[in-house]
C-alpha positions as MATLAB code, in Angstrom:
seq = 'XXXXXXXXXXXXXXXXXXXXXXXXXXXXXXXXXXXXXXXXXXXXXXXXXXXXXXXXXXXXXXXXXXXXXXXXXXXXXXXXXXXXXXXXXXXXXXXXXXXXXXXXXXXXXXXXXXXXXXXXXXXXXXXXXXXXXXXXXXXXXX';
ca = [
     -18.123   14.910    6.541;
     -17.006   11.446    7.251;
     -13.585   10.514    8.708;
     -11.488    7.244    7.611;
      -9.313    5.621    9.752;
      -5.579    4.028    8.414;
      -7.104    0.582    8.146;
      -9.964    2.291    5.241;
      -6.771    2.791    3.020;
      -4.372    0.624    0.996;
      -0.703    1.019    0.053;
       1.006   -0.027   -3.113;
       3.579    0.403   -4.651;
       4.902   -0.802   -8.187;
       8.082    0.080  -11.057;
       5.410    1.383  -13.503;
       2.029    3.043  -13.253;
       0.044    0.121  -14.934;
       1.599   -1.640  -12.386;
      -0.194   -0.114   -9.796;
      -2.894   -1.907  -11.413;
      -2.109   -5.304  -10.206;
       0.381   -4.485   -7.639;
      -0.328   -6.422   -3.830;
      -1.262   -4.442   -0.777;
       1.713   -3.472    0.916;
       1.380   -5.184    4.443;
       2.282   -3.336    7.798;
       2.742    0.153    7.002;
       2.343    2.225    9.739;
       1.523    6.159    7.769;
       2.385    7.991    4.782;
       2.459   11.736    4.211;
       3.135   13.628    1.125;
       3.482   17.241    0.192;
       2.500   18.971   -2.452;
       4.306   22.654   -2.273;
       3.081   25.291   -4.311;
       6.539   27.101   -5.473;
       6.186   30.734   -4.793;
       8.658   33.602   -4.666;
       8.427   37.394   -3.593;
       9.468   39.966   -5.371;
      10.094   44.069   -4.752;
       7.744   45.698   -7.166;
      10.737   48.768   -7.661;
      12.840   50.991   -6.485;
      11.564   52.785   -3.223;
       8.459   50.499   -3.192;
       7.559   48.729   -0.409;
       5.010   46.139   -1.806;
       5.754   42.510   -3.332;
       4.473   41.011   -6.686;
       4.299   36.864   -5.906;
       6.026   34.783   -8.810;
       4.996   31.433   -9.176;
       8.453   28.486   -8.883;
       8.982   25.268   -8.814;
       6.640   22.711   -7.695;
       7.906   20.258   -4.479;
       6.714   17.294   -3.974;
       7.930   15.073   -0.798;
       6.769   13.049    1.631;
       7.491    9.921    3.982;
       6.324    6.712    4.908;
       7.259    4.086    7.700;
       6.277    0.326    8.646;
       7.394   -2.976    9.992;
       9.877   -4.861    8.088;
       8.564   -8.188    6.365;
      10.253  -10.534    3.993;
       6.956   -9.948    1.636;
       7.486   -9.120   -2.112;
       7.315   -5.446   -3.473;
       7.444   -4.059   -6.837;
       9.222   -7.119   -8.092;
      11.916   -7.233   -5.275;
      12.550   -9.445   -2.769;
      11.354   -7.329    0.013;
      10.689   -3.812    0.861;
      13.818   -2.733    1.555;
      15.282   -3.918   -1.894;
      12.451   -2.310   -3.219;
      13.209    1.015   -1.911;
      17.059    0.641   -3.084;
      18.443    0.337   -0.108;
      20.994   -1.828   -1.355;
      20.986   -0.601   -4.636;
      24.797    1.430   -5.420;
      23.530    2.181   -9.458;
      20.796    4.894  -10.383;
      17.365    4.291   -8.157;
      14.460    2.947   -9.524;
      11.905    5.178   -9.814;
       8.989    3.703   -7.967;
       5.043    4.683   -7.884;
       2.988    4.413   -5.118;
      -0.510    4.327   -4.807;
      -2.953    5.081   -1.542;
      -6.313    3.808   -1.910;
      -9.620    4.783    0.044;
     -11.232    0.985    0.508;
     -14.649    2.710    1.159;
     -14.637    5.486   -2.075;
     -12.270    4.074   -3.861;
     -10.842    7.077   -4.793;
      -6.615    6.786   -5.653;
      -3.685    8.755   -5.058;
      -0.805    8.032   -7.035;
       2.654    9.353   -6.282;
       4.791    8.983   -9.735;
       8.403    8.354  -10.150;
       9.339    8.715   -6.278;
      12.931    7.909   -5.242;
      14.369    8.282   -1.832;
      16.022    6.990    1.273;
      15.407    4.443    3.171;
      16.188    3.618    6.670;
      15.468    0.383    8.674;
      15.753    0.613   12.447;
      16.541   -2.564   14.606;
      15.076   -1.492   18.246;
      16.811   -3.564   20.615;
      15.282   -5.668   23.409;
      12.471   -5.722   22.679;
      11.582   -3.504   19.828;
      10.995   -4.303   16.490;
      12.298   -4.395   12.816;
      11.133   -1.178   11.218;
      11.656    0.915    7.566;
      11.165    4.673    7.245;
      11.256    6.412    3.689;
      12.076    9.817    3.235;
      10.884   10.544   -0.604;
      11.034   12.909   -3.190;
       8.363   12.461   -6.516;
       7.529   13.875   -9.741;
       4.156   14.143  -10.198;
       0.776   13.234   -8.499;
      -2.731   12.332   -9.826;
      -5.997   11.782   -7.897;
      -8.911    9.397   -9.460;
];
């Protein structure tokens, strides 16, 4: 089974899916991670019955993602930090974001995500850096 290093895959990230389309690579991102939970409860079967009937919930899906900070453009804001709404005070944009194997080209896209974001100023001699704790919708894979 072959293994693909971080460099193999592309970020995006757009205001609408088709935008995905023509969206640029989003430059120094360090990882992302997403979760796709599978809502499940337990349930007693009755009275004086030890065993558990499963019920199927809510889906939750989360995830993160963290880089360097850049003045680059992003889904038609100024940089990524505008993008992401952190200084936004009115109802978040909802965002999509895409990952992208380079070598299979298959895509992952992440619909309507909102979040926080939280950029880091390491002082000496560290650096200028973004984390985004997310929340999202829906997910597809092509």
């Amino acid at each position: 089974m072959p293994k693909y290093t971080a460099d193999k895959f592309e970020l995006r990230v757009a205001t609408t899916e088709n935008g995905l389309d023509t969206a640029l690579v989003l430059s120094h991102w360090k990882n992302i991670k997403w979760s796709a939970k599978q809502g499940r409860k337990k349930v007693p079967v009755g009275i004086n019955s030890r065993l558990q009937e499963v019920y199927e919930t809510l889906l939750d899906y989360a995830g993160s993602c963290d880089g360097w900070n850049d003045e680059a453009a992003v889904a038609g804001s100024s940089d990524i930090l505008t993008a992401f709404g952190a200084f936004q005070q009115a109802a978040l944009t909802r965002l999509y974001i895409e990952i992208k194997n380079k070598v299979t080209g298959s895509k992952i896209r992440l619909k309507k995500v909102i979040g926080d974001v939280t950029p880091t100023i390491e002082s000496p001699e560290g650096f200028s850096v973004w984390a985004y704790d997310f929340d999202f919708e829906d997910i597809s894979k092509s």
